[in-house]
C-alpha positions as CSV (number, residue, x, y, z in Angstrom):
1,X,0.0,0.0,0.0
2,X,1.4,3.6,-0.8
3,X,3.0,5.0,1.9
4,X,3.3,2.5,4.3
5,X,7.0,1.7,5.4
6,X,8.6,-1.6,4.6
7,X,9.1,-4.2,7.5
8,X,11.9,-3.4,9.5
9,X,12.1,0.2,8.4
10,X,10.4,1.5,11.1
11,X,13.1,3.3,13.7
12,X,11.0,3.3,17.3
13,X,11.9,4.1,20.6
14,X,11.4,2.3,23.7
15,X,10.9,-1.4,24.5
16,X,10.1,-1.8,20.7
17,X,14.4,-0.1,20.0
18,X,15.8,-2.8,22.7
19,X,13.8,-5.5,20.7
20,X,15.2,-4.3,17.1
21,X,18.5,-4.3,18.3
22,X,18.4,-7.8,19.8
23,X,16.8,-9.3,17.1
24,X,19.3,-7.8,14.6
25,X,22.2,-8.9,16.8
26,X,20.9,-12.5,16.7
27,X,20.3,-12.0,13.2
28,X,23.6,-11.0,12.6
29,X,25.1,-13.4,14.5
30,X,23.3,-16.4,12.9
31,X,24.0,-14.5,9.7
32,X,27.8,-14.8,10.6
33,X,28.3,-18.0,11.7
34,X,25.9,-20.1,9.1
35,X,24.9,-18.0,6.1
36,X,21.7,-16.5,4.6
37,X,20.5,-19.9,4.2
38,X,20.2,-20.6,7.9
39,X,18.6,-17.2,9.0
40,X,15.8,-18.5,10.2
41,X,13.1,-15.9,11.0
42,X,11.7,-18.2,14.3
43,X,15.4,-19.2,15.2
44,X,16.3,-15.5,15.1
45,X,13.5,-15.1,17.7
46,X,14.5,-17.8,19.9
47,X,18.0,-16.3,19.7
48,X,16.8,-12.9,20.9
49,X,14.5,-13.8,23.2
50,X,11.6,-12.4,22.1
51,X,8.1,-13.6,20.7
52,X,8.3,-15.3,17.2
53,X,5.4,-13.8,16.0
54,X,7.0,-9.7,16.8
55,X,9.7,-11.1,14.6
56,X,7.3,-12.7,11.8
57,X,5.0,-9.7,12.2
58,X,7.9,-6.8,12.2
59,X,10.3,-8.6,9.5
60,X,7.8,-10.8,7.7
61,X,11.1,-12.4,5.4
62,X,14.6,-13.6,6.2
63,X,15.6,-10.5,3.3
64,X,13.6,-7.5,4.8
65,X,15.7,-9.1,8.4
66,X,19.0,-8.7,6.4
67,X,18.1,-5.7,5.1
68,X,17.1,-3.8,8.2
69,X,20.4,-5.1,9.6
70,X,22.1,-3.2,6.6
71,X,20.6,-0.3,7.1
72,X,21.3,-0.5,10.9
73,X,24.9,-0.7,10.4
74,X,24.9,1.9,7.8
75,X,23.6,4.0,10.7
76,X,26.0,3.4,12.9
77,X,29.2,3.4,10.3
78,X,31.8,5.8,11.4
79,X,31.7,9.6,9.3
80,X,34.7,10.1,7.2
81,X,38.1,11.4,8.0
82,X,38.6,14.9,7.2
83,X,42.8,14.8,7.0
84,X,43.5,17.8,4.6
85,X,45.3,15.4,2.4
86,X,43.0,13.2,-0.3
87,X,45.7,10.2,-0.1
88,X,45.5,10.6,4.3
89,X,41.8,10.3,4.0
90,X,41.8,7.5,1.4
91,X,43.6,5.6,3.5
92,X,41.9,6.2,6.3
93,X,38.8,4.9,4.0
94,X,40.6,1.7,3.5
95,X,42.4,1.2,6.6
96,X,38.1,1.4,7.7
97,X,37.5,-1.6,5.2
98,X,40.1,-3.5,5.8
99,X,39.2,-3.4,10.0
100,X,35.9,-4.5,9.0
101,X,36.9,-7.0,6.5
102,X,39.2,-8.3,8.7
103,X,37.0,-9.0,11.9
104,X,36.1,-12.2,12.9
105,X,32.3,-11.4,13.2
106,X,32.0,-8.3,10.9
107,X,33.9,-9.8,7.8
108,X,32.1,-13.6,7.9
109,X,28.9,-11.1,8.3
110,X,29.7,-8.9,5.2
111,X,30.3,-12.1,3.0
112,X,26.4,-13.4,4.4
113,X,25.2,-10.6,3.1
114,X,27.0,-10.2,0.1
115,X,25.7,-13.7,-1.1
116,X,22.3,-12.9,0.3
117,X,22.2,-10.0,-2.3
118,X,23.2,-12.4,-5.2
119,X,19.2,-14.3,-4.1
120,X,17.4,-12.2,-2.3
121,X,16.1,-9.1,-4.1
122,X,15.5,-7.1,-0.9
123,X,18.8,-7.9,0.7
124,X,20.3,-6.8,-2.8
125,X,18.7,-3.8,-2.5
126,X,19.6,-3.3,0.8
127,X,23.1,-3.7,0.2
128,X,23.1,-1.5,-2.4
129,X,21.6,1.3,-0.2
130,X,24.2,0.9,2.3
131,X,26.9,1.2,-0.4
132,X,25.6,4.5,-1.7
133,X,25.2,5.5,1.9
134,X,29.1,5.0,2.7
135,X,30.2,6.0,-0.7
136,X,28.4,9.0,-0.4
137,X,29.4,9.4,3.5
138,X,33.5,9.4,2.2
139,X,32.5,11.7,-1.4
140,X,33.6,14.6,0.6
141,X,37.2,13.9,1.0
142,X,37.3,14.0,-2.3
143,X,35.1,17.2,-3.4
144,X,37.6,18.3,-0.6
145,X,40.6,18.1,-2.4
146,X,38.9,19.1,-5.7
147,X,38.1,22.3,-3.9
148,X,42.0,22.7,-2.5
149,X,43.6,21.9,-6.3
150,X,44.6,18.5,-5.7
151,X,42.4,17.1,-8.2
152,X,41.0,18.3,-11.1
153,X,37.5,19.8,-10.8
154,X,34.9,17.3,-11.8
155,X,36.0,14.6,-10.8
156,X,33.5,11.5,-9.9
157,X,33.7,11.6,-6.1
158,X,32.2,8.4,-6.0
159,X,34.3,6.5,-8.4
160,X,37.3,7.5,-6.2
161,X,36.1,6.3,-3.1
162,X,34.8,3.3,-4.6
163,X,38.3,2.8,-6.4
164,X,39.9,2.3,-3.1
165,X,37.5,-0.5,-1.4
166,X,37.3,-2.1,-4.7
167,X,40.6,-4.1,-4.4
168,X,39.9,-4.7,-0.7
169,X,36.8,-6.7,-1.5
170,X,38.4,-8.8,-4.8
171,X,41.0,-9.7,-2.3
172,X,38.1,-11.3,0.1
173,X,35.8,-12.6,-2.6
174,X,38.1,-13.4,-5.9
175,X,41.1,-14.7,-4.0
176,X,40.0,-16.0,-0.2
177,X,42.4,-13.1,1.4
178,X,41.5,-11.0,4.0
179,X,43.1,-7.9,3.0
180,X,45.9,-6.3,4.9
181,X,47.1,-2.7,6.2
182,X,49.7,-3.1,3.1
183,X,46.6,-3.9,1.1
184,X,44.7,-0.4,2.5
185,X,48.0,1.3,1.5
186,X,48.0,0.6,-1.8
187,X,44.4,0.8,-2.6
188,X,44.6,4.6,-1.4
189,X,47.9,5.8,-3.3
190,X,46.5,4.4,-6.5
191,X,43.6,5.7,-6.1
192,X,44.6,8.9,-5.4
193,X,47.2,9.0,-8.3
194,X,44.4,8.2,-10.2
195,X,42.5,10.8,-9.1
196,X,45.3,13.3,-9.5
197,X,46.0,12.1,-12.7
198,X,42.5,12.7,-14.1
199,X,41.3,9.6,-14.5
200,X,37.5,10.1,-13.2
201,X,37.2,13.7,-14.2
C-alpha cells in the first residue's frame, strides 16, 4: 500500500528499540556463523529472546531481516576522516575496510550478506543502499581536495572512493584473502594517483 513503510524500516523508541536491536544482533550473528540460508526468522527469535510472531510480524522475510540489519549498520558506520590530504583520507577509507573486513564477526557477516544480495532481491537492494550510503558518506574527502587543487574539478567523487574498497573486496571474494594494512595502502595511493592524474574527471 502507498505510503506505508517496509518491514523493519520502522526506527521506534522504547521497549520496541531494545527489541530491534536484539533481534538484529541475533540475526547478525546467525548470519555470521551459518549463512543466509540458515537465517531463520523463528530461530532469530529464539536467539533474541523475544516472541516469534513480533519477529514474523515486524520482518515478515529472512531478506527484509537482512536488510534492516544493513541499514542498521549503515547507521551506525563511522563519518569520514577529514585529514587535509586526499591520499591521508583514502587511506583512512581503506584502513576502515580493511578493519571491517578483517573481523572475525563483521567480515564472515559482510560475506552473508553479500551472497544474500546475489538471491534475495530485498537484501540486494539493501546492500546497495548501504553502499551508496558509505560511498556517499566518504564523497567529501574528495570534493575536498577538488576544492584545494589537488584534483582536477569534476572529478566522480564516487568513483574514487569506490576505487579504493574495490581491491579490498576482490582480495576477500576473488582470492579467499582478508586484505591487509599493506593492502589499505596501496588501494589509497592508486587511487589517489588516479585521481590526480584525471582519470575520473
Amino acid at each position: 500500500m502507498s505510503g506505508t513503510p517496509a518491514p523493519g524500516t520502522l526506527r521506534p523508541g522504547g521497549r520496541t528499540a531494545r527489541v530491534r536491536a536484539a533481534v538484529l544482533h541475533a540475526a547478525g550473528d546467525v548470519l555470521a556463523a551459518d549463512g543466509f540460508e540458515a537465517l531463520d526468522l523463528g530461530e532469530v527469535a529464539r536467539r533474541a529472546e523475544v516472541g516469534k510472531t513480533t519477529v514474523y510480524r515486524r520482518w515478515g522475510t529472512p531478506g527484509a531481516l537482512a536488510a534492516d540489519l544493513l541499514g542498521d549498520m549503515a547507521e551506525q558506520s563511522l563519518p569520514r576522516s577529514d585529514t587535509g590530504a586526499l591520499e591521508d583520507d583514502l587511506r583512512e577509507n581503506a584502513l576502515l575496510v580493511v578493519k571491517t573486513l578483517a573481523d572475525p564477526r563483521q567480515g564472515r557477516l559482510f560475506r552473508a550478506l553479500i551472497a544474500a544480495s546475489l538471491c534475495n532481491e530485498q537484501a540486494a537492494e539493501a546492500l546497495h543502499r548501504f553502499y551508496a550510503v558509505r560511498i556517499e558518506e566518504w564523497a567529501g574527502c574528495v570534493r575536498d581536495a577538488a576544492a584545494r587543487g589537488e584534483i582536477p574539478d569534476g572529478t566522480d567523487p564516487h568513483a574514487v572512493v569506490a576505487a579504493v574498497s574495490a581491491p579490498l573486496y576482490y582480495a576477500l571474494l576473488n582470492t579467499g584473502r582478508t586484505p591487509t594494512g599493506d593492502d589499505a595502502e596501496r588501494a589509497a595511493r592508486a587511487a589517489a594517483a588516479a585521481a590526480r592524474a584525471g582519470v575520473w574527471a
